[in-house]
C-alpha positions in Angstrom: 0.0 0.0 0.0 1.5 3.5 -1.1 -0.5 6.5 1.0 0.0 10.5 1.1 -0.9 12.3 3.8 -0.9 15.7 4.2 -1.6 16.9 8.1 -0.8 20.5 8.3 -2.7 23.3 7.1 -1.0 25.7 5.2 -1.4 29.8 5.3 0.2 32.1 3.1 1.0 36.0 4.1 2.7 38.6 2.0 3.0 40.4 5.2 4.1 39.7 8.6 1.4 41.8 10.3 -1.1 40.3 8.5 0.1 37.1 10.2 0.0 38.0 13.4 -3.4 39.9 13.4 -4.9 36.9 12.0 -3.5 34.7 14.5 -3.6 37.1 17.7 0.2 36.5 18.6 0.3 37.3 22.6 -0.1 36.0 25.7 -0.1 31.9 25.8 2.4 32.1 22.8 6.1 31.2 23.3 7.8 32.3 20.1 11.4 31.2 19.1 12.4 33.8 16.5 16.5 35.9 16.0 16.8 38.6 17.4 17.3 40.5 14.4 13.9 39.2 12.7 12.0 40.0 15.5 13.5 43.7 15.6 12.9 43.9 11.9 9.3 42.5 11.5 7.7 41.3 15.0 8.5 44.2 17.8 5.4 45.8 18.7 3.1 43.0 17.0 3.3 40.3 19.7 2.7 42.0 22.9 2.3 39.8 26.0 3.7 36.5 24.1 6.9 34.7 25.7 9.7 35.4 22.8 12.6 33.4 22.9 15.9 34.6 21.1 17.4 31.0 19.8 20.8 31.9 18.6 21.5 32.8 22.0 22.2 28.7 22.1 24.1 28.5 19.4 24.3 28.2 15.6 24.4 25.9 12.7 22.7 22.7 12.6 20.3 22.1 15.3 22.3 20.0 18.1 21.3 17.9 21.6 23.1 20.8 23.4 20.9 24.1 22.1 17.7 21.7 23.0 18.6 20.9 26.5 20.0 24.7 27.1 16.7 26.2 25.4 14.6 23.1 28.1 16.7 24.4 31.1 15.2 28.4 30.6 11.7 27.8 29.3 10.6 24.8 31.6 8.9 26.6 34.3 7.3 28.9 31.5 3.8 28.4 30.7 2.2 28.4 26.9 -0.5 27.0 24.9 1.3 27.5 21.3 4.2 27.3 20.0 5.1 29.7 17.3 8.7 29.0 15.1 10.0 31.7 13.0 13.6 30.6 11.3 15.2 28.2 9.4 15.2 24.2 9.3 17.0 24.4 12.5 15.1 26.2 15.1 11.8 24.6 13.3 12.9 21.0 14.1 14.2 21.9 17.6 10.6 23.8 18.0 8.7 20.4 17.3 10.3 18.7 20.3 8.9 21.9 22.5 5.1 20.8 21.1 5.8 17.8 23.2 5.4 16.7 26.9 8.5 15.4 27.4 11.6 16.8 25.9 14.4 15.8 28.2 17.3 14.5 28.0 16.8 15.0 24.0 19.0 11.5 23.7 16.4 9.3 25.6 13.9 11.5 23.2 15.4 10.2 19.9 16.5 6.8 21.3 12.8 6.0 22.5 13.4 5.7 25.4 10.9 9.1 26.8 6.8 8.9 25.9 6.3 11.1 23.0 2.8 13.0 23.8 1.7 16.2 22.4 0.5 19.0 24.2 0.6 22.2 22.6 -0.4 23.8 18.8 2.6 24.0 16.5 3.1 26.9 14.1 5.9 27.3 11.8 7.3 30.0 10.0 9.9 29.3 7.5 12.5 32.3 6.7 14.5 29.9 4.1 13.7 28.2 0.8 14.9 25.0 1.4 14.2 22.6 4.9 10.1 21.9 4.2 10.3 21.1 7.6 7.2 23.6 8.4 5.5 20.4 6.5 7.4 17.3 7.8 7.0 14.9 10.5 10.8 15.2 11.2 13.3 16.7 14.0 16.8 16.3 12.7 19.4 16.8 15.6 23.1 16.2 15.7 23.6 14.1 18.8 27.1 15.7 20.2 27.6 12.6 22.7 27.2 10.1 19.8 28.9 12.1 17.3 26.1 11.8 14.2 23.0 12.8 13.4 19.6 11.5 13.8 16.7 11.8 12.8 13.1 11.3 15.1 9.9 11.2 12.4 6.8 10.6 14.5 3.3 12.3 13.5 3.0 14.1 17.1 5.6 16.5 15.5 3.6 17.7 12.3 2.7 20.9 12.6 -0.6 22.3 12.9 -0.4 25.0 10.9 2.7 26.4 8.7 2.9 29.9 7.4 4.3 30.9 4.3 5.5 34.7 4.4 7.5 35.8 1.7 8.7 38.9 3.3 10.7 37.0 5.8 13.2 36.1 3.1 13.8 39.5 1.9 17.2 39.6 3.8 18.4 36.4 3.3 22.0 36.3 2.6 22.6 34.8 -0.9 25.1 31.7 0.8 22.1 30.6 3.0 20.0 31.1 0.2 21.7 29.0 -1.9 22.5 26.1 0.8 18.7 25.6 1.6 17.4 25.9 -2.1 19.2 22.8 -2.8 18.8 21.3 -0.2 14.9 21.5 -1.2 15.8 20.8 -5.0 17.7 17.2 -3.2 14.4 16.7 -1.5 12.4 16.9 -4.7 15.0 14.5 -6.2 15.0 12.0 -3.9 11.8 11.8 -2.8 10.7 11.0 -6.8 12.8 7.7 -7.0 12.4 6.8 -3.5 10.3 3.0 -3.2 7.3 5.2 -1.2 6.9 7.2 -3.9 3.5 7.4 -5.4 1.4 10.2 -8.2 0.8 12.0 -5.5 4.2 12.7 -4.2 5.7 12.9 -7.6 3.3 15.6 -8.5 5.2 18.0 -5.8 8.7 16.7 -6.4 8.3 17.5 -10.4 6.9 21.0 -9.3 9.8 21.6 -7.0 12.3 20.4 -9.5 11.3 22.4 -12.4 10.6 26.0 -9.9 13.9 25.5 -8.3 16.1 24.8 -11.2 14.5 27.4 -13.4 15.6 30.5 -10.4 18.7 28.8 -11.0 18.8 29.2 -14.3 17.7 32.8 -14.2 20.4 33.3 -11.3 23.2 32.1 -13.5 22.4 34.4 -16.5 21.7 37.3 -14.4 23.1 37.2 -11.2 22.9 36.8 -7.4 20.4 39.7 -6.9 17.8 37.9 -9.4 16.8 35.8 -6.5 15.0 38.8 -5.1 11.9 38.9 -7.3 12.0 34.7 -6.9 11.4 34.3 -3.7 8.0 33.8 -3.2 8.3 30.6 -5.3 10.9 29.3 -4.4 9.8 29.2 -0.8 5.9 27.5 -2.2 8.7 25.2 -4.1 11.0 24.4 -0.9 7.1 23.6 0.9 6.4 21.5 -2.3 9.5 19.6 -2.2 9.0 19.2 1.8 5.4 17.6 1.1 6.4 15.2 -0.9 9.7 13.6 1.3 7.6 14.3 3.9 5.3 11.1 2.6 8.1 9.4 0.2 11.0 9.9 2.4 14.7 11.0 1.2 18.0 8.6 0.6 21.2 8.0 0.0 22.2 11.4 -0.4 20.9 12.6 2.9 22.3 9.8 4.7 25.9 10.1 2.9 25.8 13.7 3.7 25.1 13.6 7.8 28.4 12.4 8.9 30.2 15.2 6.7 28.4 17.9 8.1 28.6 16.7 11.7 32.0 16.3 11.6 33.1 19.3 9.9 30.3 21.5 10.2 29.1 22.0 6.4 25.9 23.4 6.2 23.5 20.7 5.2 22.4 21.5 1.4 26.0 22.0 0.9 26.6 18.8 2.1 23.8 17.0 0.0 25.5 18.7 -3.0 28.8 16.9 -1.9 27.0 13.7 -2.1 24.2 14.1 -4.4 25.9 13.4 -8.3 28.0 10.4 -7.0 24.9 8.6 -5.9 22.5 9.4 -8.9 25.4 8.1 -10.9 25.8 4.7 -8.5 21.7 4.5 -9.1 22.3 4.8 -12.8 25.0 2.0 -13.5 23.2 -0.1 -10.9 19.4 -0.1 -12.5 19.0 2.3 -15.4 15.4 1.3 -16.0 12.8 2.4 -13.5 11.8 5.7 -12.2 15.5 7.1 -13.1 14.4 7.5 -16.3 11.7 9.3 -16.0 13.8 11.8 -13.7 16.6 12.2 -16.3 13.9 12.7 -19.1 12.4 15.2 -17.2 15.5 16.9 -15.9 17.1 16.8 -19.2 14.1 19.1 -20.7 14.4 21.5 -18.0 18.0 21.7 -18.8 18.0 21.4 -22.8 20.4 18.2 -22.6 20.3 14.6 -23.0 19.2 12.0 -20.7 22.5 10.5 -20.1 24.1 14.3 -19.5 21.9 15.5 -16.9 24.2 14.8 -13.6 26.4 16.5 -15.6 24.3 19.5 -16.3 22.6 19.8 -13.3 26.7 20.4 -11.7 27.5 22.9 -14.3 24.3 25.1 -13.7 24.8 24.4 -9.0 28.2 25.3 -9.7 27.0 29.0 -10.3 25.0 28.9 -6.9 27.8 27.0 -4.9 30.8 25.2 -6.0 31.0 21.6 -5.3 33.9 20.5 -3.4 35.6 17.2 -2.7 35.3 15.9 0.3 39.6 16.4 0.9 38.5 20.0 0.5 36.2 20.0 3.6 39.4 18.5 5.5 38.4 15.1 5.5 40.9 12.3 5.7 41.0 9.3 3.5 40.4 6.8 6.2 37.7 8.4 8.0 35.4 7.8 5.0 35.3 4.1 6.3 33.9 5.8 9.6 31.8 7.9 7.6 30.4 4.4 5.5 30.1 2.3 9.3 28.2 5.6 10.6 25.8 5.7 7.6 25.3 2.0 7.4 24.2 1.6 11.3 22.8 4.9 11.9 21.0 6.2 9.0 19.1 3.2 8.6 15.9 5.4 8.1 17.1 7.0 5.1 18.6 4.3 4.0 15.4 2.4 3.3 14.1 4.4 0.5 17.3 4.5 -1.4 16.4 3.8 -5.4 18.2 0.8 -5.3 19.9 -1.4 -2.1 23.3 0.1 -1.4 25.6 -2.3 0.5 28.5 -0.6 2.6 31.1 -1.6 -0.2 28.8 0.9 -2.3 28.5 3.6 0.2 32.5 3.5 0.6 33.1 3.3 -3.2 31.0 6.1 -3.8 32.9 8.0 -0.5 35.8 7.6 -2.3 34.9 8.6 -5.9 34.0 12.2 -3.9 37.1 12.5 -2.4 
């Protein structure tokens, strides 16, 4: 049995205010939002609400450490809703606060604490690129276990998730670019994932096709093209988020979580590390099923042949972020058989809805084609 399901409501704003008249922002609200968003679009518009400043806990990818220091100054607080305004990572670390029981975060994502939800969940995406405002997923690097894993349960769907175009107005180009792709990955490999179905596919195509055509208008005209893009791109990062939310993503993702958690690479930028060297694996290994209906369809997007997309698709990312090797990032040669062991017995969730089976000699050889 295939299925789709599509839990959260969706709400689209041009405007910030508009958003928070319609949802009465204030008391009985605990909002997690920067500093410098709230200064630039929410002082004054959510008197009497509880407003937490998360990069006071750190920065990057969300961590076991920012939850349990965020748990240790909002515990005693008391809140009906909770209200997320940010990127991927303060949105999956403000699912866990939806829940009853939030600490320790590692008995959390081990199953070892009762997951129960108690309060409404609104999220506000400020990048083009997680779809976590749509996803059933909290993504945390675990610092004691040195990896990253993921915890996909449907108490942590979001009620609602708002779509405010506004908010990524000031979006620095680099972030920008690191979360777009990450979305366009999403799209990818969600369409030749085994839990695919029409309904997914429908999403990933749209994705694919709005994401890579801002590319293309990026790379003939520039960074600052983006700008008038920006609404679609963020319905596009929601699109691509829909459908891995149901169909689930791979290889890619899994390949790319050790890399970033040991040298810090922001995630899309790690996906991009990964992403050719496994499409190509896929290809050689089974060039018949749904991979042909991606290359066909990526090919007319990027007026090339079937066989030259991965190609392609590099030469037209390469003008929104370089790829590197992986020696660039500072790995060593013989960590990549950490890296394979870590993917192999820790991303087994991911792992599952690769395209084809990929054995550990498969993950390594591909580890070491990127290197």
């Amino acid at each position: 049995m295939k299925q789709f399901y599509l839990k959260t409501k969706i709400c689209e704003f041009e405007k910030v205010k508009g958003f928070c008249e319609a949802f009465k922002i204030g008391k009985g609200d605990l909002i997690f939002v920067s500093n410098a968003t709230y200064e630039n679009y929410f002082a004054g518009e959510v008197e009497g609400a509880s407003v937490i400043n998360y990069r006071k806990y750190g920065s990057g990818e969300p961590t076991d450490l920012m939850v349990e220091g965020i748990y240790k100054d909002i515990k005693d607080l008391s809140y009906n809703r909770v209200i997320a305004i940010g990127g991927g990572t303060i949105l999956d670390i403000a699912k866990l606060f939806a829940l009853e029981n939030v600490s320790p975060v590692v008995d959390l994502y081990e199953g070892k604490l009762e997951i129960v939800k108690t309060k409404q969940l609104i999220l506000v995406p400020t990048t083009c690129g997680t779809g976590s405002e749509v996803t059933n997923i909290s993504i945390l690097e675990l610092t004691t276990k040195h990896t990253k894993m993921g915890l996909a349960v449907e108490e942590l769907y979001a009620d609602t998730a708002v779509l405010i175009p506004e908010l990524l107005e000031g979006l620095p180009f680099k972030f920008f670019a690191t979360s777009s792709i990450d979305a366009l990955i999403h799209a990818i490999e969600s369409f030749t994932s085994p839990k695919a179905n029409e309904f997914t596919k429908m999403f990933s195509l749209k994705a694919m096709k709005i994401i890579l055509e801002a590319y293309k208008i990026i790379a003939k005209e520039g960074e600052d093209a983006r700008k008038t893009l920006l609404g679609d791109l963020l319905i596009a990062s929601t699109f691509a988020g829909i459908a891995f939310g149901n169909a689930g993503c791979a290889a890619v993702h899994a390949m790319s979580y050790p890399l970033g958690a040991a040298y810090h690479v922001p995630h899309g930028e790690a996906n991009y590390a990964i992403f050719t060297g496994v499409y190509k694996t896929y290809q050689i290994l089974n060039p018949n099923g749904s991979i042909v209906g991606l290359n066909h369809y990526l090919a007319e997007i990027l007026a090339c042949q079937p066989e030259e997309v991965y190609e392609e698709i590099e030469k037209l990312l390469n003008h929104i972020i370089p790829k590197k090797s992986l020696r660039e990032y500072g790995v060593k040669e013989e960590e990549l058989e950490v890296f394979t062991e870590t993917v192999m017995t820790k991303q087994g969730r991911l792992m599952a809805n690769n395209y084809v089976p990929l054995d550990s000699n498969y993950v390594l050889t591909i580890y070491k084609g990127l290197y």
